[in-house]
TORKOL-4160 file (C-alpha; in steps of 0.2 Angstrom, whole numbers, padded with zeros to 4 digits, m for minus):
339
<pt num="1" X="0215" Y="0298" Z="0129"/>
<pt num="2" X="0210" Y="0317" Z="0130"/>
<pt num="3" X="0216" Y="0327" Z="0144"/>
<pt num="4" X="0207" Y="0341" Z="0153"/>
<pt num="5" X="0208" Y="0355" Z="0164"/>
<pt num="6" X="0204" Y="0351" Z="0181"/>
<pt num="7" X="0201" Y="0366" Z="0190"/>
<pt num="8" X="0211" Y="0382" Z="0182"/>
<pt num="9" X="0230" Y="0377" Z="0185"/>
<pt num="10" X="0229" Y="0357" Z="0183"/>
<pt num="11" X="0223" Y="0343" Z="0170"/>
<pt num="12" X="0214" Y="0326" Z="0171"/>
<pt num="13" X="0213" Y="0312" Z="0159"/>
<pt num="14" X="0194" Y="0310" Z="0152"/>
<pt num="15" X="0193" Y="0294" Z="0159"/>
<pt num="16" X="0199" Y="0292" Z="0176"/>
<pt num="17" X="0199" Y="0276" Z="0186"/>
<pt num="18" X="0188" Y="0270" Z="0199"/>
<pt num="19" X="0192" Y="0260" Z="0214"/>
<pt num="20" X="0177" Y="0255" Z="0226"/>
<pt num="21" X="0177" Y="0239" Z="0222"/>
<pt num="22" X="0192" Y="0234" Z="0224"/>
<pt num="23" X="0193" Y="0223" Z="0240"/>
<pt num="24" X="0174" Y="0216" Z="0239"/>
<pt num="25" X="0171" Y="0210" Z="0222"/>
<pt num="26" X="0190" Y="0214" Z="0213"/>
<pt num="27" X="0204" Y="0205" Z="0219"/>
<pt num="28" X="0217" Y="0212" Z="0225"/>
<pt num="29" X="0228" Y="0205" Z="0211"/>
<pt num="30" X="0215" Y="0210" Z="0197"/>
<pt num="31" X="0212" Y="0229" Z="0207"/>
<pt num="32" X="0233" Y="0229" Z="0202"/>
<pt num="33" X="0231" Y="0225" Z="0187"/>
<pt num="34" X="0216" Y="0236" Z="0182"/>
<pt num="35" X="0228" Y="0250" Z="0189"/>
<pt num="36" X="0243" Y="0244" Z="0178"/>
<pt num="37" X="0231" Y="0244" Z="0162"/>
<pt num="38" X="0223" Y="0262" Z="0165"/>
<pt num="39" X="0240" Y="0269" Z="0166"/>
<pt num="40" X="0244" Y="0261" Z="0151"/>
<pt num="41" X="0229" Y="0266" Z="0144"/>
<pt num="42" X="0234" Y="0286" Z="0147"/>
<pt num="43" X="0222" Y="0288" Z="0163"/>
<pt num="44" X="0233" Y="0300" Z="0173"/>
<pt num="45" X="0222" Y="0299" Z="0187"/>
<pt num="46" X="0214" Y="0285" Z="0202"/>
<pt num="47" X="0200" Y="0290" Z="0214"/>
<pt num="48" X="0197" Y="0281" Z="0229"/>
<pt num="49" X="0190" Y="0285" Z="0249"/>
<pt num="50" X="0194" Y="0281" Z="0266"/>
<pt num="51" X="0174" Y="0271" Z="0265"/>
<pt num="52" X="0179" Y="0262" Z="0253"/>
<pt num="53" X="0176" Y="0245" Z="0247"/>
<pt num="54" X="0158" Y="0246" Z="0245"/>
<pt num="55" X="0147" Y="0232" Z="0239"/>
<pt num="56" X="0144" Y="0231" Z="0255"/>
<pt num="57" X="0150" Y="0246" Z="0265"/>
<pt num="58" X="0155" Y="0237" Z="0282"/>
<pt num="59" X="0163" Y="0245" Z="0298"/>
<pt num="60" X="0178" Y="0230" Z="0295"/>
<pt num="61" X="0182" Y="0235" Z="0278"/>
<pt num="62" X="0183" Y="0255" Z="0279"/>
<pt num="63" X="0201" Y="0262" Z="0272"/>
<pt num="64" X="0204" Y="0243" Z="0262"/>
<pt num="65" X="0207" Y="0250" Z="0246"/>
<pt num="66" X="0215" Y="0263" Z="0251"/>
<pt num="67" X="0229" Y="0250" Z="0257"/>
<pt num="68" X="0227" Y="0240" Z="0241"/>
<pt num="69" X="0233" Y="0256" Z="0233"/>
<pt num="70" X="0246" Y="0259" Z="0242"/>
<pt num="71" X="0254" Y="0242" Z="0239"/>
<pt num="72" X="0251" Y="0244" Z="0222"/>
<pt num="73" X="0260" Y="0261" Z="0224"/>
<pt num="74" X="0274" Y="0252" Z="0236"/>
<pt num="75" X="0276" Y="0240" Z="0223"/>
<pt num="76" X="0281" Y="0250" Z="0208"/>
<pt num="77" X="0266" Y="0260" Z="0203"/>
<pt num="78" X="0270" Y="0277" Z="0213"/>
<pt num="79" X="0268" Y="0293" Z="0201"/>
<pt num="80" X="0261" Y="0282" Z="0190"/>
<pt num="81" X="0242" Y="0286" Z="0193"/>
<pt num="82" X="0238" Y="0303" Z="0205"/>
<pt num="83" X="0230" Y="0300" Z="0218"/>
<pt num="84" X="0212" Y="0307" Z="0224"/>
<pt num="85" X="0204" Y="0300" Z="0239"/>
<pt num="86" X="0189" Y="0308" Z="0253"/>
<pt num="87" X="0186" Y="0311" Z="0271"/>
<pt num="88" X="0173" Y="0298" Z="0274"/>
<pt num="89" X="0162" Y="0310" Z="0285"/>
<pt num="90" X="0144" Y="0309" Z="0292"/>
<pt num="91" X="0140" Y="0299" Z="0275"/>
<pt num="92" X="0144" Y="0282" Z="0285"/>
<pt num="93" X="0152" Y="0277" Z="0302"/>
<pt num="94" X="0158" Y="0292" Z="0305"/>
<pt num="95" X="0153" Y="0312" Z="0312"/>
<pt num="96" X="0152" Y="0328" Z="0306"/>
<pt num="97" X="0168" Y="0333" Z="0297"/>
<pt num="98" X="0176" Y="0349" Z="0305"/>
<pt num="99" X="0193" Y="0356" Z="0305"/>
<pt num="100" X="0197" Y="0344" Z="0319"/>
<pt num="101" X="0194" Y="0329" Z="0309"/>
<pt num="102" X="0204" Y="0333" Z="0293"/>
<pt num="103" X="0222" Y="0332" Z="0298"/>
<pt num="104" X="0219" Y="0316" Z="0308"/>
<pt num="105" X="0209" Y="0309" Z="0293"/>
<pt num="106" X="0220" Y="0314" Z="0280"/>
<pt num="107" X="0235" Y="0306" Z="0288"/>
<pt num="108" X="0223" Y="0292" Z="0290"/>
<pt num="109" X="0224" Y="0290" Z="0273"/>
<pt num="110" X="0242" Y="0295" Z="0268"/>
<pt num="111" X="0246" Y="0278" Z="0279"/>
<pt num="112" X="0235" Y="0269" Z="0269"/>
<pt num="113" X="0238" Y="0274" Z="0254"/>
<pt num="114" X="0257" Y="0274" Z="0256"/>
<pt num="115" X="0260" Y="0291" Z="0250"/>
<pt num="116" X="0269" Y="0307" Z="0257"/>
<pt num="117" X="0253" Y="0317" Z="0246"/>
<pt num="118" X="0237" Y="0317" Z="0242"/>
<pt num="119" X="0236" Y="0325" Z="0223"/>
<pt num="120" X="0217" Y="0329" Z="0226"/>
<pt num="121" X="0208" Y="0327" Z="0244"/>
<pt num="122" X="0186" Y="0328" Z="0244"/>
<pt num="123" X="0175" Y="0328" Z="0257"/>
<pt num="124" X="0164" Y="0313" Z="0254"/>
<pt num="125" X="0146" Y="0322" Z="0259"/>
<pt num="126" X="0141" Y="0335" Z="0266"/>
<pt num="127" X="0137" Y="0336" Z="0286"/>
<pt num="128" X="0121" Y="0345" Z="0280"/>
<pt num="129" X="0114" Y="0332" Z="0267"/>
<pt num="130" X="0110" Y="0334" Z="0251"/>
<pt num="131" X="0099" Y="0329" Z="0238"/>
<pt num="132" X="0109" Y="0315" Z="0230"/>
<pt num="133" X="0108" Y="0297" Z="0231"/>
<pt num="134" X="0090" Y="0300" Z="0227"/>
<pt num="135" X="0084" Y="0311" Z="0240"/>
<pt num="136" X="0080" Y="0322" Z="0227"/>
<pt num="137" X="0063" Y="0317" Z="0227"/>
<pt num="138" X="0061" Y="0323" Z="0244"/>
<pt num="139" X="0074" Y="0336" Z="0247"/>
<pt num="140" X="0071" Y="0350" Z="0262"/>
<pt num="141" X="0086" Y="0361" Z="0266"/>
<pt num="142" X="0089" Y="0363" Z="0283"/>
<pt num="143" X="0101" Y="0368" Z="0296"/>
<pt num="144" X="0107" Y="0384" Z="0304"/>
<pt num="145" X="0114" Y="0394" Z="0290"/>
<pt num="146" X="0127" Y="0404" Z="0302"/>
<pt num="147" X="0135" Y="0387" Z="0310"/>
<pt num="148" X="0133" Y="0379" Z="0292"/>
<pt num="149" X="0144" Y="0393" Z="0285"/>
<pt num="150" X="0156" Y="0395" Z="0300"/>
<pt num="151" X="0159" Y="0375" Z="0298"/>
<pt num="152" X="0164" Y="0378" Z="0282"/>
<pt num="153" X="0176" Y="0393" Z="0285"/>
<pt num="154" X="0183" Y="0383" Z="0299"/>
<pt num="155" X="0186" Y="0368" Z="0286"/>
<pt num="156" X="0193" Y="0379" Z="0273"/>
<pt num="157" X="0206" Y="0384" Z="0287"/>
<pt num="158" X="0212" Y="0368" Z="0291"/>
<pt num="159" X="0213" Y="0362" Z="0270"/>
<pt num="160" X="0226" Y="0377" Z="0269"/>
<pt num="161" X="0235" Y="0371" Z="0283"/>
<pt num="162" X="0236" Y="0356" Z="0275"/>
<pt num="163" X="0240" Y="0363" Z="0258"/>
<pt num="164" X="0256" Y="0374" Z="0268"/>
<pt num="165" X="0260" Y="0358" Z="0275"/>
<pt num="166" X="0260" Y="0347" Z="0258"/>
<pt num="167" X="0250" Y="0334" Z="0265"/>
<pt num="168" X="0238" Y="0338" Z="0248"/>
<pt num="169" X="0239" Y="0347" Z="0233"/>
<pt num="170" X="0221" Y="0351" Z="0228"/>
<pt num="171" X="0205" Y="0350" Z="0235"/>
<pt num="172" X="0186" Y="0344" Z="0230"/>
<pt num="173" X="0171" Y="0340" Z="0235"/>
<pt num="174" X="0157" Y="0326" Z="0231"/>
<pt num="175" X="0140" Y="0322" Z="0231"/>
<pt num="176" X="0137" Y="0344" Z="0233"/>
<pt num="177" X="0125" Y="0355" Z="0230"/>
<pt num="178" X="0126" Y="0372" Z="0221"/>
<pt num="179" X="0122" Y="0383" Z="0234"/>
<pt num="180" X="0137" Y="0374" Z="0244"/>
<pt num="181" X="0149" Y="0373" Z="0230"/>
<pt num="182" X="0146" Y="0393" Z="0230"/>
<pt num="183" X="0148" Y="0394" Z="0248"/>
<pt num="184" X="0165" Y="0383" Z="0247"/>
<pt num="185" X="0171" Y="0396" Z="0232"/>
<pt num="186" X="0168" Y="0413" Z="0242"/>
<pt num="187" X="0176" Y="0406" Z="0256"/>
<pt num="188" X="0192" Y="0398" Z="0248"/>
<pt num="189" X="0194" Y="0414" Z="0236"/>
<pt num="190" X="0210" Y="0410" Z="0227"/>
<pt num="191" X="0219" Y="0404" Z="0241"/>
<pt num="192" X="0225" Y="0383" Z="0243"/>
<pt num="193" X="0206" Y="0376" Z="0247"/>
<pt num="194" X="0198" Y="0383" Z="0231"/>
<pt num="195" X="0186" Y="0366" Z="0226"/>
<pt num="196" X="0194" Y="0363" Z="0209"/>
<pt num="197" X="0182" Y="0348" Z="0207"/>
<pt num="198" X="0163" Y="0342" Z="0213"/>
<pt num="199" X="0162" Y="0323" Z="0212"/>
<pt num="200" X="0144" Y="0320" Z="0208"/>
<pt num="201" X="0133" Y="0304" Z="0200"/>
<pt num="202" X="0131" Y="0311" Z="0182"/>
<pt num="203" X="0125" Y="0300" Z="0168"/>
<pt num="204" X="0112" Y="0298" Z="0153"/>
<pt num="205" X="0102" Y="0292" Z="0167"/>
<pt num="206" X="0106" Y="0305" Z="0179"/>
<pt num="207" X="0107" Y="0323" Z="0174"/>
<pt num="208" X="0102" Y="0333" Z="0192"/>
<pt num="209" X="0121" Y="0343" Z="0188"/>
<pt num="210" X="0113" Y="0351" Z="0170"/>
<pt num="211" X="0106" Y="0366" Z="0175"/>
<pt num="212" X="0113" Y="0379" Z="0189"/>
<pt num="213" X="0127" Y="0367" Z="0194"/>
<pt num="214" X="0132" Y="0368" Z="0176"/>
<pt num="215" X="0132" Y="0386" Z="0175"/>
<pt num="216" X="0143" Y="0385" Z="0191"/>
<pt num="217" X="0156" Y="0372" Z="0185"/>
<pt num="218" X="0156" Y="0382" Z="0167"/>
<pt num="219" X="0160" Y="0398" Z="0173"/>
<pt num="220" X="0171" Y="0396" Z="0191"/>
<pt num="221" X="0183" Y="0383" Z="0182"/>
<pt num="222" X="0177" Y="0368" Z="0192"/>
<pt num="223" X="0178" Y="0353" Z="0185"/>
<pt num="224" X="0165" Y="0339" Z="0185"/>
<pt num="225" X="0171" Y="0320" Z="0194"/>
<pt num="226" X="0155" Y="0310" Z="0185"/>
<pt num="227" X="0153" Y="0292" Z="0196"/>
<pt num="228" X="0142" Y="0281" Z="0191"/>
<pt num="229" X="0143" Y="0287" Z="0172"/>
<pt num="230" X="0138" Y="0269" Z="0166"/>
<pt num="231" X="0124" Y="0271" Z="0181"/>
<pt num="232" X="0129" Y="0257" Z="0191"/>
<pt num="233" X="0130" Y="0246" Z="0174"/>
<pt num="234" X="0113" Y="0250" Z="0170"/>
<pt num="235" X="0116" Y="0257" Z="0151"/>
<pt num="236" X="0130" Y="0242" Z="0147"/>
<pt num="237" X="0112" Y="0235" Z="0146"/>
<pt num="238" X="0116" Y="0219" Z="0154"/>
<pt num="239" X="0102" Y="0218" Z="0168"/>
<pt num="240" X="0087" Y="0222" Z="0153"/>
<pt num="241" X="0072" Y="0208" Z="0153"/>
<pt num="242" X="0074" Y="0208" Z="0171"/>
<pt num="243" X="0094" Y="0197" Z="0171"/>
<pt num="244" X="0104" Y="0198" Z="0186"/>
<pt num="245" X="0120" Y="0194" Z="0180"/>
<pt num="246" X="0130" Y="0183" Z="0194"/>
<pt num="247" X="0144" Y="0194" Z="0202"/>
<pt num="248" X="0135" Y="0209" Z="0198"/>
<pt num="249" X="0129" Y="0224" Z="0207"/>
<pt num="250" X="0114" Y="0219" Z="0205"/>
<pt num="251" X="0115" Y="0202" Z="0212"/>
<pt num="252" X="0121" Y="0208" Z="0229"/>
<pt num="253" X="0111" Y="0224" Z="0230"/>
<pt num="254" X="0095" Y="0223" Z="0218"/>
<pt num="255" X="0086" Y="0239" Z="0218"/>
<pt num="256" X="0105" Y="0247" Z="0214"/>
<pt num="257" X="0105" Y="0260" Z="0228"/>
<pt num="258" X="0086" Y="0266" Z="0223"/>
<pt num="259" X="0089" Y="0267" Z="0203"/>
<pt num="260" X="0082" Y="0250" Z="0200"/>
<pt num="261" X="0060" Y="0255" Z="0197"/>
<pt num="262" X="0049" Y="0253" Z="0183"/>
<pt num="263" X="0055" Y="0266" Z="0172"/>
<pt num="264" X="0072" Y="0263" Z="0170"/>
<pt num="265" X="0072" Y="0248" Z="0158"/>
<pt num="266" X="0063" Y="0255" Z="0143"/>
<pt num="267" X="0073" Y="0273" Z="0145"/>
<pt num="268" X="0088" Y="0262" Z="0144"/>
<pt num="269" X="0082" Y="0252" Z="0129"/>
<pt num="270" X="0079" Y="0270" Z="0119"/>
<pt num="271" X="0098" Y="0273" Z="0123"/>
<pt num="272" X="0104" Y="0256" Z="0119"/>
<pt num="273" X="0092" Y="0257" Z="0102"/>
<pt num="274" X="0100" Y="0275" Z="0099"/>
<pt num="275" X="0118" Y="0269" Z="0102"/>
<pt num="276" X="0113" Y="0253" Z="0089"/>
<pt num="277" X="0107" Y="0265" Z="0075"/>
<pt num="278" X="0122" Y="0277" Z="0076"/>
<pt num="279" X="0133" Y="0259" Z="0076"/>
<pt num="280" X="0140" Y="0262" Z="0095"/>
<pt num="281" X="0143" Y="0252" Z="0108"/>
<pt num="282" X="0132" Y="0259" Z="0121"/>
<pt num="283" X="0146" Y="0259" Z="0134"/>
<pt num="284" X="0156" Y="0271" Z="0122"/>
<pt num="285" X="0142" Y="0282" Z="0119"/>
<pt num="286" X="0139" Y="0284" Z="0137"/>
<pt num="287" X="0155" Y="0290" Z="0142"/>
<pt num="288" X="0159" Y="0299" Z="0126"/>
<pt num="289" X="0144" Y="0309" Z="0128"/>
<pt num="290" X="0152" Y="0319" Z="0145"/>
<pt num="291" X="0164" Y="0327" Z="0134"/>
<pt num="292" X="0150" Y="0336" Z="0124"/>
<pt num="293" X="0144" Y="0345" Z="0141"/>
<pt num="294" X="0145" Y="0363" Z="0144"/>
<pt num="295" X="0155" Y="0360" Z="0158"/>
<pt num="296" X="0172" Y="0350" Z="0160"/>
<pt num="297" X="0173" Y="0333" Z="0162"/>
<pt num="298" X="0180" Y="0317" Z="0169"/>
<pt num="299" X="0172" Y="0300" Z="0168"/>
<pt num="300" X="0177" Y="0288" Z="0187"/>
<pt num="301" X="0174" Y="0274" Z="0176"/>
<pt num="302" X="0175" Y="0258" Z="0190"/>
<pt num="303" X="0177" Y="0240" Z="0184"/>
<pt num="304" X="0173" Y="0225" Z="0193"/>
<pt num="305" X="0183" Y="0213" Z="0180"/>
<pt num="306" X="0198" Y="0218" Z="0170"/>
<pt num="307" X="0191" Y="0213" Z="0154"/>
<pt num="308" X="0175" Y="0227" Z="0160"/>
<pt num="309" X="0189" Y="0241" Z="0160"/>
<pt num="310" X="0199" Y="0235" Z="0145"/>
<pt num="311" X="0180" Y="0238" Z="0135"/>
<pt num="312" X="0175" Y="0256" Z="0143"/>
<pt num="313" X="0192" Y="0262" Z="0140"/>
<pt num="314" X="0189" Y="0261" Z="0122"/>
<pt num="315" X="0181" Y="0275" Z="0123"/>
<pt num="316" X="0194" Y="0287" Z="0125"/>
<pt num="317" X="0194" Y="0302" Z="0111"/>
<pt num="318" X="0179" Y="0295" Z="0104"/>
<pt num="319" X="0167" Y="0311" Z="0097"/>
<pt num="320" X="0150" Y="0309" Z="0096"/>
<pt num="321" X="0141" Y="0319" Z="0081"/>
<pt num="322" X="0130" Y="0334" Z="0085"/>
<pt num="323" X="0116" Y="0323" Z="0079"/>
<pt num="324" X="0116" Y="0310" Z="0089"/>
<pt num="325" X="0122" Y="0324" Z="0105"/>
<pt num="326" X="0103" Y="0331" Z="0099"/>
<pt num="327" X="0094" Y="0314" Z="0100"/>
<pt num="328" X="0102" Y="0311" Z="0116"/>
<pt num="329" X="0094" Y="0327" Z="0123"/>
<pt num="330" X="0076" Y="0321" Z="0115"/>
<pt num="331" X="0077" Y="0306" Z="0121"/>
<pt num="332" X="0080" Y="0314" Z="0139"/>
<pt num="333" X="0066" Y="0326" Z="0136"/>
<pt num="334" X="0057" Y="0310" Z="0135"/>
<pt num="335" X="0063" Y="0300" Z="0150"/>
<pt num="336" X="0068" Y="0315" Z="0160"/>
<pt num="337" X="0069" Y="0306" Z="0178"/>
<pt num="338" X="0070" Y="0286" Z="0176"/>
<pt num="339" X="0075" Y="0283" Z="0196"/>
């Protein structure tokens, strides 16, 4: 398992363990034991968020794996797996996030989690929007730029209280934009709220962070989260020809959030017909490829069965050759924006 930088004073394993399920479609018992095996397996790191389970969201269920964390925690597994976990914010069943709402959410999920610290603490999304969870194709900025900025001076203010007062360690956001990844960084400075990571959906599938945000990540020192980077189980292949795989994503949400459309299944089979000739699995080659970026990066690679995360951890210090790094960038030159 390689391990990076994460941020300029801290390090992440490649691979870091995601939890969203867990509570919905994983057990509790097999979400322990998936946390028992990435440990073993070298992850150093878990990622989880007061919204969480998912699969569905429900008002009933928010902070749910938080608590199954915790137990696991309370239960032998503290230290073993650091912890990172998100405000839930205006991106369900909650408002605007503001320095008022950080200390109460963040103890919110200190309780939960069973933890005296939160290694890495994110805000979920933005109280402006964004163009992620394809909104892309319709993006409009908006907002008063002065009371966008003093939010987030205000929010940077109450992250180094919390810092001061050990509640976390590190702070990151997800689901951001460049312009306000730059906005965060000119306001923390080098003081305790400095994002030292953007949790963004990155995959073959879903390359939005290539251009200025790459630039951004490469040269401030931040590191790159990827979720989704098996995009939502679309490159394991398993739902080409149309399959629905029972217990799936697929079978409880079909269009998968919006990726589901009419391009996606041939772009998938010219990545799973590229993994074939190179003699990968294409769920190797998926999350192998992250570690060729420009920028640094850790997989959140979620599971919902144990026998799913036992597979994609294989793929830890795998290289991928610059030729088959080359074709990759053809083949998305070819099927540049599949959903």
């Amino acid at each position: 398992m390689r391990i990076v930088p994460l941020g300029p004073n801290d390090s992440i394993s490649e691979i870091m363990l995601g939890t969203m399920t867990f509570g919905t479609q994983t057990s509790e018992a097999d979400a322990h034991r998936q946390m028992d095996m990435a440990a073993e397996a070298g992850v150093t790191w878990l990622d989880t968020a007061e919204m969480y389970p998912v699969n569905p969201v429900t008002k009933e269920t928010l902070g749910l794996t938080e608590q199954i964390v915790g137990r696991w925690c309370a239960q032998g597994g503290a230290g073993r797996l650091r912890l990172a976990t998100k405000h839930l914010g205006p991106g369900g069943y909650a408002g605007q996030i503001t320095a008022e709402t950080i200390p109460a959410a963040i103890e919110g999920s200190l309780k939960r989690l069973q933890s005296e610290t939160i290694d890495l603490y994110q805000l979920h999304w933005p109280n402006r929007g964004s163009y992620h969870f394809r909104q892309n194709w319709s993006y409009r900025p908006e907002g008063d730029r002065d009371a966008i900025l003093q939010n987030l001076a205000d929010c940077t203010g109450a992250l180094e209280r919390e810092v001061a007062r050990g509640t976390i360690r590190a702070f990151g956001l997800s689901n951001e934009t460049t312009w306000g990844l730059a906005q965060w960084l000119r306001l923390a400075g080098d003081g305790g709220a400095r994002p030292v990571a953007v949790q963004n959906e990155y995959s073959l599938l879903c390359r939005l962070a290539d251009t200025d945000l790459a630039e951004l990540m490469h040269h401030d020192q931040v590191t790159m989260l990827a979720f989704s980077p098996l995009a939502t189980g679309l490159l394991t292949g398993k739902y080409q020809g149309g399959a629905i795989p029972e217990g799936s994503r697929r079978s409880i949400n079909e269009g998968l959030g919006g990726r589901w459309s009419e391009r996606v299944e041939p772009t998938v089979a010219a990545y799973l017909d590229l993994a074939r000739e190179h003699g990968l699995d294409p769920v190797h080659m998926a999350l192998a490829w992250l570690q060729t970026r420009p920028f640094v990066c850790s997989a959140i690679l979620g599971a919902t069965t144990v026998a799913q995360l036992e597979h994609g951890l294989k793929a830890a210090g795998m290289d991928l050759s610059e030729e088959l790094v080359a074709a990759i960038d053809e083949l998305h030159r070819a099927h540049p924006a599949p959903y």
